[in-house]
C-alpha positions in Angstrom: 0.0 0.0 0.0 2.2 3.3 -1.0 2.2 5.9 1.6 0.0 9.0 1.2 1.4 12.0 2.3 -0.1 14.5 4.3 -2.2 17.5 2.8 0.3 19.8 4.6 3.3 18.6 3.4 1.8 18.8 -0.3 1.2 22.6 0.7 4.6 23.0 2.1 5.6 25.9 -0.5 9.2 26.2 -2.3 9.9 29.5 -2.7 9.6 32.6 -1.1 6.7 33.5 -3.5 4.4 31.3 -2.5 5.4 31.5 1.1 2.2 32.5 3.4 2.5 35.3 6.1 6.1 37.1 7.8 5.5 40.0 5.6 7.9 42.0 7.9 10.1 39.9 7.2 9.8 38.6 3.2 8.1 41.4 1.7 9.3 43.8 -0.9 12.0 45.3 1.9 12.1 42.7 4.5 15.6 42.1 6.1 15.2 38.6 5.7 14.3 38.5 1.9 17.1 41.6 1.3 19.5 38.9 3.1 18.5 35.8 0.9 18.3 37.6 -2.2 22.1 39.1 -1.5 23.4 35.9 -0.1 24.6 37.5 2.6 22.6 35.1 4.8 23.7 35.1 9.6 22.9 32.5 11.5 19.8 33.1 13.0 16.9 31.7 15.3 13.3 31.8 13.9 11.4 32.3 17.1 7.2 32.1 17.0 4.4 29.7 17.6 3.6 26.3 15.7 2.8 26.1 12.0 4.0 29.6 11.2 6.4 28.3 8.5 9.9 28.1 10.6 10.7 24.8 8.9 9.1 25.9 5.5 11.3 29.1 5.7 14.6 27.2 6.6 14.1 25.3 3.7 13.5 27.8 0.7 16.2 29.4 2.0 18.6 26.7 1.6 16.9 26.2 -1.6 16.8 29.6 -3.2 20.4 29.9 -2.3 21.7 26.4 -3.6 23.0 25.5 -0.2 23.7 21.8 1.1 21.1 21.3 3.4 21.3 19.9 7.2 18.3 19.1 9.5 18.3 18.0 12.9 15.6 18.0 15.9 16.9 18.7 19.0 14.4 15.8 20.6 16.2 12.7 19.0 19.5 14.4 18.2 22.6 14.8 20.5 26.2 16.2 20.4 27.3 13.3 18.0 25.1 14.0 15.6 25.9 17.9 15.5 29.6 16.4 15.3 28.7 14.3 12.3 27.0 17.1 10.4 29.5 19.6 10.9 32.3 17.3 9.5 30.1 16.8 6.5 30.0 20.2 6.5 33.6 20.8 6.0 34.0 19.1 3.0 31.6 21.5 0.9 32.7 24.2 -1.1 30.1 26.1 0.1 29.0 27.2 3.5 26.2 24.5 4.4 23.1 25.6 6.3 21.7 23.5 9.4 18.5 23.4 10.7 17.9 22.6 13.8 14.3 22.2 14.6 13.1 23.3 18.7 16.4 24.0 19.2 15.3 25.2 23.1 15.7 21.4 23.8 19.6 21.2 23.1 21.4 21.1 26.3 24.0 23.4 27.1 26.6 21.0 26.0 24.5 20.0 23.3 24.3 24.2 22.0 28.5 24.6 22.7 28.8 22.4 20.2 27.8 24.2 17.5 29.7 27.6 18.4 33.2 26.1 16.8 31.0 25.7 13.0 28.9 29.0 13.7 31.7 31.4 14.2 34.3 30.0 11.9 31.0 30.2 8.9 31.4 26.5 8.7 27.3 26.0 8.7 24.8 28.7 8.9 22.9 27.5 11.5 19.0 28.2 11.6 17.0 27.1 14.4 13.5 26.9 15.4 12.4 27.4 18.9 8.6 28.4 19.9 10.4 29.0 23.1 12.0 32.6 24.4 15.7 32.4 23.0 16.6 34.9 25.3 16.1 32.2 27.9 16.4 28.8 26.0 19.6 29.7 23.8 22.7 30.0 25.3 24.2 33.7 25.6 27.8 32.7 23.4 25.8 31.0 20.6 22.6 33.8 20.9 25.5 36.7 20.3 26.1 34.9 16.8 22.6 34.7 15.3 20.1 37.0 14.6 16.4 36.4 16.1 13.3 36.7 14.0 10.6 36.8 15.2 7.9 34.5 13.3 4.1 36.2 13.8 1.3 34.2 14.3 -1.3 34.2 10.5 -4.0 36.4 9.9 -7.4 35.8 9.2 -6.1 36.7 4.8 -3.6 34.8 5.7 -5.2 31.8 6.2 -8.5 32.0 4.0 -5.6 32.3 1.1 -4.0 28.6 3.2 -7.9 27.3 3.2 -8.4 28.2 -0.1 -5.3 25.9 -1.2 -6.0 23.2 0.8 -9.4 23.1 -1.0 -8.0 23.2 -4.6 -5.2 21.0 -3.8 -7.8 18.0 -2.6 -10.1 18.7 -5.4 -7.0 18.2 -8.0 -6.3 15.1 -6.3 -9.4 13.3 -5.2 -12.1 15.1 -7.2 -14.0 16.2 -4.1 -15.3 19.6 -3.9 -15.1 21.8 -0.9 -17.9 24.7 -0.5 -16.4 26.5 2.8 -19.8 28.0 3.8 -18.3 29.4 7.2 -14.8 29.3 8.5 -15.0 30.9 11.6 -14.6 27.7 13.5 -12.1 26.9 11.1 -9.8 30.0 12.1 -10.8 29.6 15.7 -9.0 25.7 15.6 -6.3 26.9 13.5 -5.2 29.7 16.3 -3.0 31.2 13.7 -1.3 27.6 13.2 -1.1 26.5 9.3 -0.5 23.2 10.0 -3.5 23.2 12.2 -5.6 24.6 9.8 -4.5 22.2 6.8 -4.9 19.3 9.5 -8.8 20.0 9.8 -9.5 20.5 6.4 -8.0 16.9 6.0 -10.0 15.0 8.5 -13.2 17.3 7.1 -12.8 16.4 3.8 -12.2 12.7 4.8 -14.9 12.0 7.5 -17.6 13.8 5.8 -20.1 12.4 3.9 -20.3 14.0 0.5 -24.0 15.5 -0.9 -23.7 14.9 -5.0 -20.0 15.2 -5.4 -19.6 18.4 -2.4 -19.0 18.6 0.8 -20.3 21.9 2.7 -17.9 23.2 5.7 -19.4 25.5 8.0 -19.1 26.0 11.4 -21.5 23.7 13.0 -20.2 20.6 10.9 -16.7 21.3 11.5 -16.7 22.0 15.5 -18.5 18.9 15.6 -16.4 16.5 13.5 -12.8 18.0 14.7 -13.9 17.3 18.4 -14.4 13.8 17.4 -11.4 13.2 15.7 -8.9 15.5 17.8 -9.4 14.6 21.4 -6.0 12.8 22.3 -3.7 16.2 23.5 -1.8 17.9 21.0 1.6 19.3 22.8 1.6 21.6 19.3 -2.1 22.2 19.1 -5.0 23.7 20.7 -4.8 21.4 23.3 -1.9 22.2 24.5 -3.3 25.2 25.4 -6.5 24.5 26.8 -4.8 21.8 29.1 -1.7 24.3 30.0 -5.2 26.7 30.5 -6.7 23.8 32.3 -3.8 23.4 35.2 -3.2 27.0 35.4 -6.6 27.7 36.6 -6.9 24.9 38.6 -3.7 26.1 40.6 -5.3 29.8 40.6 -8.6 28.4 42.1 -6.7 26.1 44.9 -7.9 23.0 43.7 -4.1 20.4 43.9 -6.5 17.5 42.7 -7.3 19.0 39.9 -3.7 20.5 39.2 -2.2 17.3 39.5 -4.8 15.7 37.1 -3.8 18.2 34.7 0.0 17.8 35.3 -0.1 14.4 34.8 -1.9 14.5 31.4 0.7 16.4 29.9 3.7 14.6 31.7 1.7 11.4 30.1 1.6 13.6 26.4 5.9 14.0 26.5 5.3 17.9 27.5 8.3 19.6 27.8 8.9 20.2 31.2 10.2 23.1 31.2 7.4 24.7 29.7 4.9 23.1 32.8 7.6 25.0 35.5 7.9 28.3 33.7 4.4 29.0 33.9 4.1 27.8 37.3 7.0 30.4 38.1 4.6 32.9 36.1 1.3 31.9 38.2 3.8 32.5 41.9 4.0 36.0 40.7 0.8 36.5 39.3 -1.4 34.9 41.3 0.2 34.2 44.4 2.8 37.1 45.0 3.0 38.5 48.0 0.2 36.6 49.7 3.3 34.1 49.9 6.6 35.3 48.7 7.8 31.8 49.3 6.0 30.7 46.6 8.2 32.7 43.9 11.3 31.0 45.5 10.0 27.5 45.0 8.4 28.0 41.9 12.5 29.0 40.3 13.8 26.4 42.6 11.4 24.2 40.7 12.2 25.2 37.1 15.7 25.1 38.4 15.5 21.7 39.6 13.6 20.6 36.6 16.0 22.0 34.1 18.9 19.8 35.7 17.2 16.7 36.6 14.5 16.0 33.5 12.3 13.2 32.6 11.0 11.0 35.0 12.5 12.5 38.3 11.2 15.6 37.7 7.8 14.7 37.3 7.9 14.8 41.5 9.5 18.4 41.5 6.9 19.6 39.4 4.1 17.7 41.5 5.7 19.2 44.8 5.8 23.0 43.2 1.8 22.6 41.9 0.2 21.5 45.2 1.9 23.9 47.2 1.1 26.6 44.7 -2.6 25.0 44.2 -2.9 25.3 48.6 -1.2 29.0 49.1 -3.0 32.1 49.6 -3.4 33.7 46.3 -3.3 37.5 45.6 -3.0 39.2 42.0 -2.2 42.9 43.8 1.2 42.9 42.3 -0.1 41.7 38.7 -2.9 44.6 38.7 -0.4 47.2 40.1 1.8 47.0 36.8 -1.3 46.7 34.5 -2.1 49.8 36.1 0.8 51.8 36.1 1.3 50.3 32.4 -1.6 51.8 31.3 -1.0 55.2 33.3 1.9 55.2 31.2 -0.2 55.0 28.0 -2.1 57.3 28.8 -0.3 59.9 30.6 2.6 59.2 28.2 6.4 60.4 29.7 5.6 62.3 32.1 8.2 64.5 33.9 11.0 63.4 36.8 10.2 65.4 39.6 13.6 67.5 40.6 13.7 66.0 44.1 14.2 63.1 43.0 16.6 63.5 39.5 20.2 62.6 40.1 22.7 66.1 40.4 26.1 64.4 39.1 27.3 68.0 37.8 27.5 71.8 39.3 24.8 72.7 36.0 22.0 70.2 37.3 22.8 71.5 41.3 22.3 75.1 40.3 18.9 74.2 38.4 17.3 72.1 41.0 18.1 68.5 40.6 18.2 66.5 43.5 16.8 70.1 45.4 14.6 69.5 48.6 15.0 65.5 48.3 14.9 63.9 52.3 16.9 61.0 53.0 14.4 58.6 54.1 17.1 56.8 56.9 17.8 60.4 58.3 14.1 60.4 60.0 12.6 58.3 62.7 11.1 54.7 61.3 13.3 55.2 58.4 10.6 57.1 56.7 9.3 60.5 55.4 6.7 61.8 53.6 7.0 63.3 50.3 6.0 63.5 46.5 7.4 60.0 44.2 5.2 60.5 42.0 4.9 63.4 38.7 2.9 65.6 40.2 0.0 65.1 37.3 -0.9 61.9 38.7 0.4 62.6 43.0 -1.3 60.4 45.1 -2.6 57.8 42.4 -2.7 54.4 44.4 -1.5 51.4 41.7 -0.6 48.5 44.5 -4.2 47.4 46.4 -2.9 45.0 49.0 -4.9 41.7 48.8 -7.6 40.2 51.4 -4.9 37.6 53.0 -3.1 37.8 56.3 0.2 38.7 54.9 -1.0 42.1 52.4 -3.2 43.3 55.1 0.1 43.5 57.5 1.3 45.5 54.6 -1.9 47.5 54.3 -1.8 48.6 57.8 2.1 49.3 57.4 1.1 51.7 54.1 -2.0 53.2 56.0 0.5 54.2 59.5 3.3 56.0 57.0 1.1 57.4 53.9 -2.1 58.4 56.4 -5.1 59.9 53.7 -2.6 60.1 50.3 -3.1 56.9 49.0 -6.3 55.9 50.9 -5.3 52.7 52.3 
């Protein structure tokens, strides 16, 4: 029986032409396309979601530029197989190009491997990460790539992917697609190509076909993609409803259900760093300080996790949930900077008051910086009154302490120095 290849990897396009989406980056002046088009192509990290093209895009590249061609995933490939590849990659004439795909899974050791090839131009490497470089890429090999950022599609974007995916399974199995609604259609696809080509697929082959046609709209499709997609996805909507899933059972101090949660995606091969980032996220967020404590565990966790991996960490992250899912909760700090954030918007950059500016030279003395400021360990309690604020917006209260033991301490302390300014 031959193998039939999937309807996305018949729309994988193979050129820059017919590449989808990253306009920023491939239209008429995009850095990337000037840099293809002069050969004058860094090493770089593609950094954005799933199915936005970062594989697609490694490969026209290599293509449009006549380049040998390396690919490697960092989940079944270790420092051997860099090795390998980069003393294949001596022997060309010209510079090779290596892909490496979720590159945020190499190991340290793993990612000093590759500096030697990068910086001497053996390879140009590419690599693909849906995970923050600045965090998952190691600082020495970061400073020699350039990071472009990949942008989830639009709506355009993707009717032009739907509309493809439609010809391209008429041309080969005669069936005709009438996409009547797509809504439900975008709303699956969150922005994901691959996504998006995946359910067209399973449409057009569960459906049952009325005279030759089969009608998409948004009933028909909810109904048969929740029927065919409900094993978890770590790269589809899934992911993010069960990451969504543990997250708010953690915020709503339930460990049963965060442990549930945990343990389907420990079960689905979720990377684990991933699970203790946002738990480090959700100490700050949702915890703070109702439990400062919680902050320290939740790094000690990712931490831990980072050095220890698969299965022993599966009890490091289990510890970090429950005690997050069972600590006093308050989101005080998280609302204080969306406050002040959006102060800032509106207010825009509003002036320094000259108490408070620094006075490094005899000029900003003699006009006032750093005039009439009061050192607050000069005065009794280690604290005086005065203005920190731009005076537009004096006595605007951002931080609300939250209804738990340990902010309403800090509420009295607040109330006892600021009295009536800030109406604690």
């Amino acid at each position: 029986m031959q193998q039939q290849i999937p309807l996305a990897e018949q729309l994988r396009p193979a050129n820059v032409n017919d590449y989808v989406g990253q306009e920023h980056l491939l239209g008429p002046k995009g850095i990337l396309r000037l840099a293809i088009e002069s050969d004058n192509l860094p090493s770089m990290i593609f950094w954005g979601p799933p199915g936005v093209g970062k594989t697609t895009l490694a490969y026209i590249i290599s293509q449009k530029l006549s380049r040998p061609f390396y690919t490697l995933s960092a989940i079944n490939s270790g420092v051997k197989d860099v090795r390998e590849v980069i003393a294949s990659a001596r022997e060309m004439e010209t510079t090779a190009i290596l892909f490496i795909d979720e590159i945020h899974r190499f190991s340290k050791s793993q990612q000093d491997s590759l500096l030697g090839a990068v910086e001497k131009g053996i390879v140009t490497l590419i690599g693909a990460t849906t995970e923050n470089p600045s965090f998952e890429v190691i600082s020495p090999l970061l400073s020699r790539c350039q990071v472009y950022i990949l942008n989830p599609l639009g709506e355009a974007e993707l009717r032009t992917i739907i509309q493809r995916a439609v010809n391209k399974i008429s041309e080969t199995s005669g069936l005709k697609l009438l996409i009547k609604e797509d809504e439900s259609l975008m709303r699956i696809s969150g922005g994901d190509a691959r996504k998006l080509i995946n359910a067209i697929e399973i449409i057009a082959g569960v459906a049952k076909p009325v005279n030759g046609e089969v009608v998409i709209d948004n009933a028909s499709t909810t109904r048969i993609i929740q029927q065919n997609l409900s094993k978890y996805d770590k790269k589809g909507e899934m992911h993010y409803d069960i990451i969504s899933a543990f997250i708010k059972s953690m915020r709503g101090s339930d460990p049963n259900a965060a442990v549930y949660w945990l343990a389907r995606m420990i079960e689905s091969g979720e990377d684990p760093l991933f699970i203790a980032r946002r738990m480090l996220i959700l100490a700050a967020e949702d915890i703070g300080n109702a439990n400062p404590n919680a902050l320290l565990l939740a790094n000690a966790c990712f931490d831990a996790v980072h050095k220890t991996g698969y299965p022993e960490c599966r009890i490091i992250l289990s510890q970090c949930a429950v005690y997050l899912a069972t600590s006093a909760k308050s989101n005080a700090s998280y609302m204080a900077i969306e406050q002040a954030m959006e102060m800032v918007r509106k207010k825009g950059d509003l002036p320094v008051p000259l108490s408070l500016r620094n006075a490094p030279t005899r000029l900003m003395k003699e006009i006032g910086y750093g005039a009439n400021y009061k050192y607050a360990h000069s005065y009794q309690e280690n604290f005086v009154e005065m203005d920190f604020l731009p005076q537009a917006i004096t006595g605007t209260r951002f931080y609300n302490p939250g209804n738990n033991a340990r902010e309403e301490e800090t509420r009295k302390f607040l109330k006892l120095r600021w009295k009536d300014r800030y109406n604690y």
